[in-house]
N, CA, C and O atoms as CSV, one atom per row, in Angstrom:
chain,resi,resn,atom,element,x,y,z
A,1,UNK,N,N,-24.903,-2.919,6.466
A,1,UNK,CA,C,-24.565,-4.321,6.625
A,1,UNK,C,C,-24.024,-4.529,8.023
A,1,UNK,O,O,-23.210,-3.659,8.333
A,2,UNK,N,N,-24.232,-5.361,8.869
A,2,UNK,CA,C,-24.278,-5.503,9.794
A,2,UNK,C,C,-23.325,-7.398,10.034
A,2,UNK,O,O,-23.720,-8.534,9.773
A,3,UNK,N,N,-22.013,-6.872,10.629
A,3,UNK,CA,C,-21.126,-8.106,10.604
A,3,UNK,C,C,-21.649,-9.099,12.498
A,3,UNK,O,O,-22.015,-8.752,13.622
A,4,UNK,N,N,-21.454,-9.928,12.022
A,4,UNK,CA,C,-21.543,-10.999,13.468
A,4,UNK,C,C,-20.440,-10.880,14.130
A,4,UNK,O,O,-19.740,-10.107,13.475
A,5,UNK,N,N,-19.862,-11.227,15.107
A,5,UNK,CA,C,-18.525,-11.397,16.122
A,5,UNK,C,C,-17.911,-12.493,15.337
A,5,UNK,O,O,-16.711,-12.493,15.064
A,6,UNK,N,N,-18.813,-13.520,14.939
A,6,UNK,CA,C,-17.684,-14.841,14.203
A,6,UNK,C,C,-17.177,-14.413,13.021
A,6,UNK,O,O,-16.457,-15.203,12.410
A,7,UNK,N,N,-17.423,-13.162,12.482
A,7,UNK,CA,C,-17.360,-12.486,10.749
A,7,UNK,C,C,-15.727,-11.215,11.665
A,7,UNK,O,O,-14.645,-10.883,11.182
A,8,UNK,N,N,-16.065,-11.042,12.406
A,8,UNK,CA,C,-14.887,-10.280,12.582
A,8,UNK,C,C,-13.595,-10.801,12.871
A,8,UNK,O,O,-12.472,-10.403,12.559
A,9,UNK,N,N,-14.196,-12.281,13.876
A,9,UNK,CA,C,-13.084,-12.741,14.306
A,9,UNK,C,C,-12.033,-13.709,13.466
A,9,UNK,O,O,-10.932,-14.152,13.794
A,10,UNK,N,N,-12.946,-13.886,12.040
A,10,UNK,CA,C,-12.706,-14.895,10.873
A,10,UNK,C,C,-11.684,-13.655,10.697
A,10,UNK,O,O,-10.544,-13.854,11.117
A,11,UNK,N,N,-11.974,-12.370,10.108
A,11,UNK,CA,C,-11.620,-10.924,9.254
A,11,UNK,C,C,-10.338,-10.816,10.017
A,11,UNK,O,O,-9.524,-10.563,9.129
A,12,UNK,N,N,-9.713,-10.859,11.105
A,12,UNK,CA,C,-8.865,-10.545,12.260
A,12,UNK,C,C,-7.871,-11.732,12.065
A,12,UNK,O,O,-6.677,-11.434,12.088
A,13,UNK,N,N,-8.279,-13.306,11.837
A,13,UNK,CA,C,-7.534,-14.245,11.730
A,13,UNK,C,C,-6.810,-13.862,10.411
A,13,UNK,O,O,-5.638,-13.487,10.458
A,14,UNK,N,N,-7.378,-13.936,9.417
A,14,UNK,CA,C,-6.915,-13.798,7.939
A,14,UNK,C,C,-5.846,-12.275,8.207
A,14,UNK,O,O,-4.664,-12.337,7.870
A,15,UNK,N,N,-6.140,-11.603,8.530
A,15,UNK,CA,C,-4.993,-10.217,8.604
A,15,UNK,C,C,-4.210,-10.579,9.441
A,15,UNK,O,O,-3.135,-9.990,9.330
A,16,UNK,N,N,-4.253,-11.364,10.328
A,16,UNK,CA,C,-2.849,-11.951,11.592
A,16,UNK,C,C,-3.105,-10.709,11.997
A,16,UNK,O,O,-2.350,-9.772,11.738
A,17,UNK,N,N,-4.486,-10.561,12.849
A,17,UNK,CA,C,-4.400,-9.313,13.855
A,17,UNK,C,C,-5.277,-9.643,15.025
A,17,UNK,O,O,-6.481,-9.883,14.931
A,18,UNK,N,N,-4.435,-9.635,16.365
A,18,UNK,CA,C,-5.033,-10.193,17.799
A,18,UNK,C,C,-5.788,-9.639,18.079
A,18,UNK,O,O,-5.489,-8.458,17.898
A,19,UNK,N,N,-6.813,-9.755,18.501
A,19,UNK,CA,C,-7.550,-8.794,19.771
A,19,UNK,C,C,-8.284,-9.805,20.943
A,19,UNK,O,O,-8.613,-10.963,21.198
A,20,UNK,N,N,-8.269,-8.654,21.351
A,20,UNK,CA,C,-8.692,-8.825,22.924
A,20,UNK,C,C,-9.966,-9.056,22.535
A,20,UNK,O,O,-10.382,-8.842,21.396
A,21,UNK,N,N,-10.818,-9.630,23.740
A,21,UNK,CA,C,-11.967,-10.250,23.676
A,21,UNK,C,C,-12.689,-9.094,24.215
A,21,UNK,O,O,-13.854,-9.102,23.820
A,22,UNK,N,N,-12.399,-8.064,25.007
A,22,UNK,CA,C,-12.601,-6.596,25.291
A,22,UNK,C,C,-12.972,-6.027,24.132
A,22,UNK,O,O,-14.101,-5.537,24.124
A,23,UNK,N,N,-12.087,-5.932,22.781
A,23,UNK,CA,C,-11.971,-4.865,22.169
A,23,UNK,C,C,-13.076,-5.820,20.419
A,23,UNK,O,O,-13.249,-5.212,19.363
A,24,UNK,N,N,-13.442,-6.878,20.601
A,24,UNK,CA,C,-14.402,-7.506,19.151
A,24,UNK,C,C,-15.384,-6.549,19.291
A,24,UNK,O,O,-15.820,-5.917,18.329
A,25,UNK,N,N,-15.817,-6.378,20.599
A,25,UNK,CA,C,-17.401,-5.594,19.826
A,25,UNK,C,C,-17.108,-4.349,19.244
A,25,UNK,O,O,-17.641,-4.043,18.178
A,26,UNK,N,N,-16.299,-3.568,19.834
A,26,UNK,CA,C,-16.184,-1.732,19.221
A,26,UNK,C,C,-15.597,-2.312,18.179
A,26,UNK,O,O,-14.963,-1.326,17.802
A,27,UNK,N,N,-15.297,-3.198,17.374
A,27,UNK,CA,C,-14.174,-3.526,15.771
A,27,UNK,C,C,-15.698,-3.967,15.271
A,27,UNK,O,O,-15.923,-3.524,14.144
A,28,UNK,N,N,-16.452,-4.491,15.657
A,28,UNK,CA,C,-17.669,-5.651,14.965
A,28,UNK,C,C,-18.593,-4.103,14.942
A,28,UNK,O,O,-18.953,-3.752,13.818
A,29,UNK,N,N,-18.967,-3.217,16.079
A,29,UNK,CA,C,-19.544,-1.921,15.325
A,29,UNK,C,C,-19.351,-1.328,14.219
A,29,UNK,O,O,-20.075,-1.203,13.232
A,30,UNK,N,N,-17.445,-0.666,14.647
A,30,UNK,CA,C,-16.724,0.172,13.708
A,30,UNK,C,C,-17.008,-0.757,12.293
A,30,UNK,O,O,-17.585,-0.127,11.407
A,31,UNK,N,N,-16.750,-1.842,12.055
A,31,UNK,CA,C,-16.494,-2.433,10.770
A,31,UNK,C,C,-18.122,-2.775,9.937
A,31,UNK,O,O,-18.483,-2.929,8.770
A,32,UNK,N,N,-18.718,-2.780,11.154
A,32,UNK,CA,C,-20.228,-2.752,10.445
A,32,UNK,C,C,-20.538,-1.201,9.770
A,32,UNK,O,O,-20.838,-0.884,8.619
A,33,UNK,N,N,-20.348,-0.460,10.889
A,33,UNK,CA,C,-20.327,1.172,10.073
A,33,UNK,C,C,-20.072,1.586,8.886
A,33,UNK,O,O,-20.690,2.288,8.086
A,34,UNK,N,N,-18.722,0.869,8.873
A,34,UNK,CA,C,-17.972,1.448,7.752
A,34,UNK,C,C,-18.388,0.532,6.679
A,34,UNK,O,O,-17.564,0.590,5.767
A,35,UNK,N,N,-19.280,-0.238,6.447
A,35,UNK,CA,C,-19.945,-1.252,5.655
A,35,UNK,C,C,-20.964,-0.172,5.082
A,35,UNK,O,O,-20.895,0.435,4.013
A,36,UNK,N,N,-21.757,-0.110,5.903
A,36,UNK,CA,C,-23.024,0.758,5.639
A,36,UNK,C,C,-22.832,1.693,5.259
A,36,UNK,O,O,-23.786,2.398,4.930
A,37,UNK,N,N,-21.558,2.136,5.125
A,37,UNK,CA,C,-21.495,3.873,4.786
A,37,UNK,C,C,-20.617,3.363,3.594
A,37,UNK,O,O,-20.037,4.342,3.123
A,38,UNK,N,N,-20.323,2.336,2.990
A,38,UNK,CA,C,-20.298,2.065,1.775
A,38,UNK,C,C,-21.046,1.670,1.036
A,38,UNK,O,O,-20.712,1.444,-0.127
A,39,UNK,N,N,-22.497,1.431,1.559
A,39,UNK,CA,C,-23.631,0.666,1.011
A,39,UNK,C,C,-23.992,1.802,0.593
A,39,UNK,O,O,-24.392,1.851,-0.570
A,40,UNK,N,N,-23.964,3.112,1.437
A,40,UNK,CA,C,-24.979,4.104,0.855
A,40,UNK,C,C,-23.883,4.965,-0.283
A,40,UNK,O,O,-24.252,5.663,-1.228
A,41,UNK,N,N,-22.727,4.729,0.053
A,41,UNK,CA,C,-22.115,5.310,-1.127
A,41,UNK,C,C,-22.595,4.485,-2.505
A,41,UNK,O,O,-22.693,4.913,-3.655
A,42,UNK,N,N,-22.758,3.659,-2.175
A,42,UNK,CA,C,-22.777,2.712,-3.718
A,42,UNK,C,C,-24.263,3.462,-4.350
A,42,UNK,O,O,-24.405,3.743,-5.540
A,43,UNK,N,N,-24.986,3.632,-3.605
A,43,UNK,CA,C,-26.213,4.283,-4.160
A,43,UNK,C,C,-26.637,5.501,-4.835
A,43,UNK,O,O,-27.593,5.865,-5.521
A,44,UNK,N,N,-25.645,5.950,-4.413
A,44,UNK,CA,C,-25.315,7.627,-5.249
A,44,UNK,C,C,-25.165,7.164,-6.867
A,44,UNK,O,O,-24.558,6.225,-7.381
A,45,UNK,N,N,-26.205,8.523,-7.581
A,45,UNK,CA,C,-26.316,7.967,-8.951
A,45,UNK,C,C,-24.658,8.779,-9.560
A,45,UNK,O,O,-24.467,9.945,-9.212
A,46,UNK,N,N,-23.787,8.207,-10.270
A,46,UNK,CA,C,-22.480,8.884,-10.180
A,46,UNK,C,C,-22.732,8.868,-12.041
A,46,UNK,O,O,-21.748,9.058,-12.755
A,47,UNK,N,N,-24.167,8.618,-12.693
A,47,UNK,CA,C,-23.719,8.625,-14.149
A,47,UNK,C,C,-23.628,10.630,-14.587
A,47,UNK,O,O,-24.185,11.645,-14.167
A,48,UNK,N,N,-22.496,10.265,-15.728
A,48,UNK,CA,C,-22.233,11.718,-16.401
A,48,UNK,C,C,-21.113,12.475,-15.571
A,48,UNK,O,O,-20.698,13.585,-15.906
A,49,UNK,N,N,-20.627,11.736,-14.385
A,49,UNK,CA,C,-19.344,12.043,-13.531
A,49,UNK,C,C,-18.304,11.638,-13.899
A,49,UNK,O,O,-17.934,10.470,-13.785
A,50,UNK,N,N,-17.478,12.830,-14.552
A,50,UNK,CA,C,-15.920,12.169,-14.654
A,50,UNK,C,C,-15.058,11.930,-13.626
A,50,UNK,O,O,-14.469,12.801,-12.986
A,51,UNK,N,N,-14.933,9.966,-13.360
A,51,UNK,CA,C,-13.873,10.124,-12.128
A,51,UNK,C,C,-12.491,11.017,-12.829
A,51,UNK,O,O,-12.041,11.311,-13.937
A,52,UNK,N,N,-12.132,11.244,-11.117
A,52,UNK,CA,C,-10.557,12.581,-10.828
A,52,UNK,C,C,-9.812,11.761,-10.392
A,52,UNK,O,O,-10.159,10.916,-9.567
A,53,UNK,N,N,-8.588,11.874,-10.899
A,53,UNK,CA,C,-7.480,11.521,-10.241
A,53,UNK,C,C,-6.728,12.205,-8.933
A,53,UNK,O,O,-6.041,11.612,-8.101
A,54,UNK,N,N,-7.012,13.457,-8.978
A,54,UNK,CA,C,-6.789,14.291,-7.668
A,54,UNK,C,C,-8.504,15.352,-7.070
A,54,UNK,O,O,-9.154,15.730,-8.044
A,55,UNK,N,N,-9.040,15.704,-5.852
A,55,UNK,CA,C,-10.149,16.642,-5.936
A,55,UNK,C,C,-9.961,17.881,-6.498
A,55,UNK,O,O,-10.911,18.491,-6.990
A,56,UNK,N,N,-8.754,18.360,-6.482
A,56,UNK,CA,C,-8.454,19.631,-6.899
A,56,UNK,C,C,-8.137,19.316,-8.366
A,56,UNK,O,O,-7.948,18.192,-8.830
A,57,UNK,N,N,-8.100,20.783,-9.189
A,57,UNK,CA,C,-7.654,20.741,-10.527
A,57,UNK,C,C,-6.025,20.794,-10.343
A,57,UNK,O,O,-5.508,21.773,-10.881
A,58,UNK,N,N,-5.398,20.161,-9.867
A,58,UNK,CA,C,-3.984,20.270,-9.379
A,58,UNK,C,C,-3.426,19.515,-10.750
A,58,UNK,O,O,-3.819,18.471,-11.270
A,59,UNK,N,N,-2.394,20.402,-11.134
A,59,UNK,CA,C,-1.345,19.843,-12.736
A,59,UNK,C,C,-0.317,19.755,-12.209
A,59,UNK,O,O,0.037,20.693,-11.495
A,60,UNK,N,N,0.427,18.753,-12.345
A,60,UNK,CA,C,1.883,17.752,-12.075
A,60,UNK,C,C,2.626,18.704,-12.634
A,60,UNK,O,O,2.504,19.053,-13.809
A,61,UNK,N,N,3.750,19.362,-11.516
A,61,UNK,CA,C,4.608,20.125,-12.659
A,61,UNK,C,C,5.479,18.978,-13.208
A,61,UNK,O,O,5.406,17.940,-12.549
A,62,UNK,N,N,6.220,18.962,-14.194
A,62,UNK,CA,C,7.109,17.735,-14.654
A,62,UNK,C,C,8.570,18.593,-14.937
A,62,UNK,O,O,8.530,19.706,-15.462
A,63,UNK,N,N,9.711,18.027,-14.580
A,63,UNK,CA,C,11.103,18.036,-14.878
A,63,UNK,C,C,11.471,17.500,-16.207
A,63,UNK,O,O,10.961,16.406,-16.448
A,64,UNK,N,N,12.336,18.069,-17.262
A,64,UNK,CA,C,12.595,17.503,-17.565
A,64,UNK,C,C,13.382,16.402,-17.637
A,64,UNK,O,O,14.141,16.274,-16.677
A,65,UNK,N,N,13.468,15.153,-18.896
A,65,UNK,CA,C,14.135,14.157,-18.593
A,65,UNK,C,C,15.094,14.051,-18.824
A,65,UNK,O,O,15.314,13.598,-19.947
A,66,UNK,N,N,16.212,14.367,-17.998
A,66,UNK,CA,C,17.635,14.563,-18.326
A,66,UNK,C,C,18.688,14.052,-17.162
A,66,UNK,O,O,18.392,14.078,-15.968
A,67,UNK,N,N,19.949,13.588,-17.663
A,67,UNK,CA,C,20.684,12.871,-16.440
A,67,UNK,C,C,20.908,13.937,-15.895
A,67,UNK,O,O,20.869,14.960,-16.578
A,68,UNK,N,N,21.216,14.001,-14.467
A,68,UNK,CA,C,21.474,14.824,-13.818
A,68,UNK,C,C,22.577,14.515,-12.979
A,68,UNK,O,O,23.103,15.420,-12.331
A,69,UNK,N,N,23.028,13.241,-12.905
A,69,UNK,CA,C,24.213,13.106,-12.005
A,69,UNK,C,C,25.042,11.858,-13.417
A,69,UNK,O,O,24.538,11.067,-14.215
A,70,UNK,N,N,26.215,12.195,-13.167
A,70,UNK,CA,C,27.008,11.215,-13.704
A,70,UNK,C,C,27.260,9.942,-13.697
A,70,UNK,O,O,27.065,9.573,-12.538
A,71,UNK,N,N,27.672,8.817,-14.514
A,71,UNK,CA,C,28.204,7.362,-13.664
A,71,UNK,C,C,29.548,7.446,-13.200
A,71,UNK,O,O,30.579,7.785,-13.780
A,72,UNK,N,N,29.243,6.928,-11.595
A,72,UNK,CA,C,29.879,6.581,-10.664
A,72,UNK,C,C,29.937,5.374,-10.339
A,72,UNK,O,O,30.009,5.014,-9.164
A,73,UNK,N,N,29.903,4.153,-11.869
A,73,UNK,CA,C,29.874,3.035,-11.033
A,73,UNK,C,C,31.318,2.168,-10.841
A,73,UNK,O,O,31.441,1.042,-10.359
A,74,UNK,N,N,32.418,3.100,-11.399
A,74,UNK,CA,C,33.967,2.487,-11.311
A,74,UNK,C,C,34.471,3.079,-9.349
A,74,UNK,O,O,35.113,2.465,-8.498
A,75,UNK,N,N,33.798,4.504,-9.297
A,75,UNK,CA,C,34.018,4.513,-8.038
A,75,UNK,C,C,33.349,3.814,-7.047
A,75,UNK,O,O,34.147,3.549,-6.149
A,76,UNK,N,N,31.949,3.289,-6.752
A,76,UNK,CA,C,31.229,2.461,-6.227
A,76,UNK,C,C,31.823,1.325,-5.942
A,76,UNK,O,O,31.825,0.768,-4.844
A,77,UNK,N,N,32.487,0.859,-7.222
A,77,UNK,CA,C,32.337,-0.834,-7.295
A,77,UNK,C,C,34.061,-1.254,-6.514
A,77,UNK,O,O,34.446,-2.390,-6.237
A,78,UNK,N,N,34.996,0.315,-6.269
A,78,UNK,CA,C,36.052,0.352,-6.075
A,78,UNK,C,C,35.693,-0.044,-4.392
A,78,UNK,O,O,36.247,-1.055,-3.961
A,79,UNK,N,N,34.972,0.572,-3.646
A,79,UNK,CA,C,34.907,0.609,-2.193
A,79,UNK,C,C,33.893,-0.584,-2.201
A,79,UNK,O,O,33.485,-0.667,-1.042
A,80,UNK,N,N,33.412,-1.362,-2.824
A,80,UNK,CA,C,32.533,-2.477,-2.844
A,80,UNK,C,C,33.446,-3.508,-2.307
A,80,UNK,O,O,34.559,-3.658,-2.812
A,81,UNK,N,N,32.919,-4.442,-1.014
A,81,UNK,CA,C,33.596,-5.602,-0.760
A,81,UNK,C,C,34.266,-6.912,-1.643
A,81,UNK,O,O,35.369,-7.440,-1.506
A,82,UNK,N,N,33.244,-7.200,-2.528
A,82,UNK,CA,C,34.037,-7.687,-4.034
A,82,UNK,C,C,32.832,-7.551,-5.038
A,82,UNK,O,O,31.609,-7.418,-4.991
A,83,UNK,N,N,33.771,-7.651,-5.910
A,83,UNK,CA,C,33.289,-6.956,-7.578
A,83,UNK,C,C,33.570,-8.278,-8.431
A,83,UNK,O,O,34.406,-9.129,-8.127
A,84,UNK,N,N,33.161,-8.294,-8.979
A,84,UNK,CA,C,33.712,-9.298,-10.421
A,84,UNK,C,C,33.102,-9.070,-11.731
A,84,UNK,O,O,31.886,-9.250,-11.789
A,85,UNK,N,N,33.641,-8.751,-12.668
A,85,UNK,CA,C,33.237,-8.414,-14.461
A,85,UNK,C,C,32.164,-7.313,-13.931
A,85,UNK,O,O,30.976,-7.259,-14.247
A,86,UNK,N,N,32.843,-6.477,-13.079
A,86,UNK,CA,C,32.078,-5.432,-13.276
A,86,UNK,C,C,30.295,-5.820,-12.376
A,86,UNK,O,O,29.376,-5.076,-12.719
A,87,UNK,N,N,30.091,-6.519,-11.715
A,87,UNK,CA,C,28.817,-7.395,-10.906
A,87,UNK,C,C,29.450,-7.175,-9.113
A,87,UNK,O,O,30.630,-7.173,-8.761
A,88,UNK,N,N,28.379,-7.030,-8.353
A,88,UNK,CA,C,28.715,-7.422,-7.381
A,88,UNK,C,C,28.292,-8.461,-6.732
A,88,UNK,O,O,27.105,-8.780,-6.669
A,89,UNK,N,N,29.315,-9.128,-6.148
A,89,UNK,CA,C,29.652,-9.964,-5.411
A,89,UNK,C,C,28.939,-10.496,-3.766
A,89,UNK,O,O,29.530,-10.645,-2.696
A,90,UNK,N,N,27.525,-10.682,-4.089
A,90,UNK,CA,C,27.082,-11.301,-2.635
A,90,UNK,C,C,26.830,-12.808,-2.259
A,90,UNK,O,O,26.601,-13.790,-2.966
A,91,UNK,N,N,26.964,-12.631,-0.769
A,91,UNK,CA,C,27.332,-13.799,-0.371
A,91,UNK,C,C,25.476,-15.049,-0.343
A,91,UNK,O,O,24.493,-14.866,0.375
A,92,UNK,N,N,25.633,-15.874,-1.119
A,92,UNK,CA,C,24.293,-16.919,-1.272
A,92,UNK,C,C,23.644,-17.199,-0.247
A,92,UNK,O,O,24.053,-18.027,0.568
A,93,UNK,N,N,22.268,-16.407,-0.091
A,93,UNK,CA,C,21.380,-16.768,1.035
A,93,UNK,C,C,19.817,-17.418,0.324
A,93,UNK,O,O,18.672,-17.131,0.675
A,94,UNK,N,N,20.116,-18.060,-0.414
A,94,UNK,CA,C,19.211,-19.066,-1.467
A,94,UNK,C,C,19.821,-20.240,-1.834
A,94,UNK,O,O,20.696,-20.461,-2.671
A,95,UNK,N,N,19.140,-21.062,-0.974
A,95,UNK,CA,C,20.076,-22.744,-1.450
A,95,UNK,C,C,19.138,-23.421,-2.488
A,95,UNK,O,O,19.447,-24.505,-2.984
């Protein structure tokens, strides 16, 4: 697939990303490339393939689920600028 200069420069507005009038054509190549080399991915027959969540057979070691640190929230809320019923106390930057 093959993008126009007005297709990149639309693609560039919408992301709030500048470029130089130097640098549209190597982005209008690169982005055409990388089009086409998804076109031909799409063509690969992928039936009887189980998608992977990782390439490797890699297994998650897991921790168990257990607290591991204590509550500390009477000491926290002690060095906290203000506290109230146990809540802290910030100052309203939502009118």
């Amino acid at each position: 697939m093959s993008l126009q200069r007005q297709e990149v420069e639309k693609i560039a507005h919408l992301a709030r990303i500048a470029l130089s009038e130097q640098d549209i054509p190597e982005y209008t190549r690169n982005l055409s490339n990388i089009l086409t080399l998804v076109e031909e991915m799409n063509t690969v027959n992928t039936n009887g393939i189980t998608p992977m969540a990782h390439p490797l057979e890699a297994i998650a070691r897991l921790r168990p689920d257990v607290v591991t640190e204590g509550n500390q929230r009477d000491h926290f809320q002690q060095i906290a600028p203000q506290v109230e019923s146990g809540f802290y106390l910030v100052p309203k930057v939502i009118e």
